[in-house]
C-alpha angles and dihedrals in degrees: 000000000000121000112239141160115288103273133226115292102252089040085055097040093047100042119108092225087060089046084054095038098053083037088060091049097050097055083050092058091044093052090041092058091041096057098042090045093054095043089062099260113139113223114232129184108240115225117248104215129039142157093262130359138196116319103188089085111140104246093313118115131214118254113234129227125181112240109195092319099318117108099241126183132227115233116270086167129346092210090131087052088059096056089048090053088072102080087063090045151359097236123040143178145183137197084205120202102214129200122195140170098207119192104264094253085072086064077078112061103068083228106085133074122178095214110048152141135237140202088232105197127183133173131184118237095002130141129229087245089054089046083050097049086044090048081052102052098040095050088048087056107055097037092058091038097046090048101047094042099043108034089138096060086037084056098054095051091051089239105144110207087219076082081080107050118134093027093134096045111107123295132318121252134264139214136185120239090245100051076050098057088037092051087052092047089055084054106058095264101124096154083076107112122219091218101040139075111273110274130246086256099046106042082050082049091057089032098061085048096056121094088191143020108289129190128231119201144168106044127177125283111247089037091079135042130288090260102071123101120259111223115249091212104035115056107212102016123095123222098242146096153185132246107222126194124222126228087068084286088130124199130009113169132015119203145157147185098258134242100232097166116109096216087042092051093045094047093046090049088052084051094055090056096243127126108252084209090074085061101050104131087050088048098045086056094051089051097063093033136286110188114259104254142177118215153153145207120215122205107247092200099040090046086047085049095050105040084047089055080229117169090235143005104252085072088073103063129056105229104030115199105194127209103273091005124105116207142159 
């Protein structure tokens, strides 16, 4: 396919690439509900709106609504409310409708909506390396499944499922943050901080190396929300990662270990320079217990990208709202 400007609604909504393209993502929904069913996750609906929302979220800020005088935010992650939902079951999930209003370079990438949906998961007492196991397998699942249901969709996009092959042999790989930065900076890609989240450039840049999906973990404390676990043993590095996809498709899911301490959460919020007081009905649920857990949340429209084989992102949803650009 050729890469080309957002076209005109009825031109998107009539073209055969936008009736493959929402085919493909229906059949992912389909084979993500059926693995974490029947791996014993109950599916919950995530609320919109709240009084505060995620704030780890890359640059981009929340849109505000009044709700009945109180300054309320739209979800750009419910990733609180996960945690929340643990006190109902062990294992959790979320088709979460997100909402964010991402800084207007992003508009170039061809990987950022600002309208979108992600595949929220959350499980109590759970570790990062048994998120990251779970990430696997789920992704394994509704890629093979996805390819093997829906060739014909697949076809008319020009994705060839061979894409896939090798999916079920052994994990994929990991790598540190820092061999990452250290692998950009042997590259060429210089720009790459040591203390900060891997940039747009140089995820594409790992991305485009990788034959297959590859995990980064352990990034830097103070890159990432205040959320995410702390390692015991390892002063400074949390205990996270990111699912990336290969083929330059860039990343696909984002998950941690989770701080579930009330004083820790409370100490993390103050470093990031942010007022605890914003936070108090999470807090307040932290003080009298919310179960240790370990989560992610995949991106509905990238993973429908990438599975596609689409040349950006807004081509995975029906009604695309870009970053700067307002649309139906």
């Amino acid at each position: 396919m050729t890469r080309g400007p957002m076209p005109e609604l009825r031109d998107h909504l009539t073209s055969p690439v936008t009736r493959a393209a929402l085919t493909v993502q229906g059949q992912v929904l389909a084979c993500a509900r059926e693995f974490l069913t029947a791996a014993g996750f109950m599916e919950l609906q995530a609320p919109i709106i709240g009084p505060v929302t995620d704030p780890g979220g890359r640059g981009a800020k929340p849109a505000d609504v009044d709700l009945y005088g109180s300054r309320y935010k739209l979800m750009t992650s419910a990733i609180l409310y996960k945690q929340a939902s643990l006190l109902m079951f062990d294992k959790i999930f979320f088709i979460s409708p997100c909402v964010r209003l991402e800084p207007l370079e992003t508009a170039a990438t061809d990987r950022h909506l600002v309208e979108f949906h992600q595949i929220d998961v959350e499980m109590a007492g759970a570790s990062r390396d048994e998120a990251v196991e779970l990430a696997q397998n789920l992704l394994r699942h509704i890629v093979t499944r996805t390819a093997s249901l829906r060739p014909d969709a697949l076809e008319t996009l020009g994705r060839d499922p061979g894409a896939f092959a090798g999916y079920g042999e052994g994990d994929f790989d990991r790598m540190t943050h820092a061999d990452a930065v250290r692998t950009l900076h042997a590259i060429g890609h210089d720009s790459q901080q040591a203390d900060s989240e891997i940039d747009w450039p140089g995820e594409a840049k790992l991305s485009a190396k990788a034959a297959r999906p590859f995990f980064i973990v352990d990034y830097p404390k103070g890159s990432r929300g205040f959320y995410d676990r702390e390692s015991e043993t390892e002063p400074g590095v949390l205990r996270n990662f990111d699912l990336i996809a290969p083929e330059g498709y860039g990343e696909l899911a984002s998950g941690s270990e989770r701080e579930s301490g009330y004083r820790r959460v409370v100490a993390r919020i103050r470093e990031s320079g942010e007022n605890p007081a914003k936070y108090q009905w999470y807090l307040d649920l932290l003080r009298t217990g919310v179960p240790a857990s370990a989560g992610f949340g995949l991106g509905l429209e990238r993973l429908t990208r990438y599975v596609a084989g689409l040349d950006a992102v807004w081509q995975a949803s029906a009604y695309p709202k870009l970053p700067g650009t307002a649309t139906p």
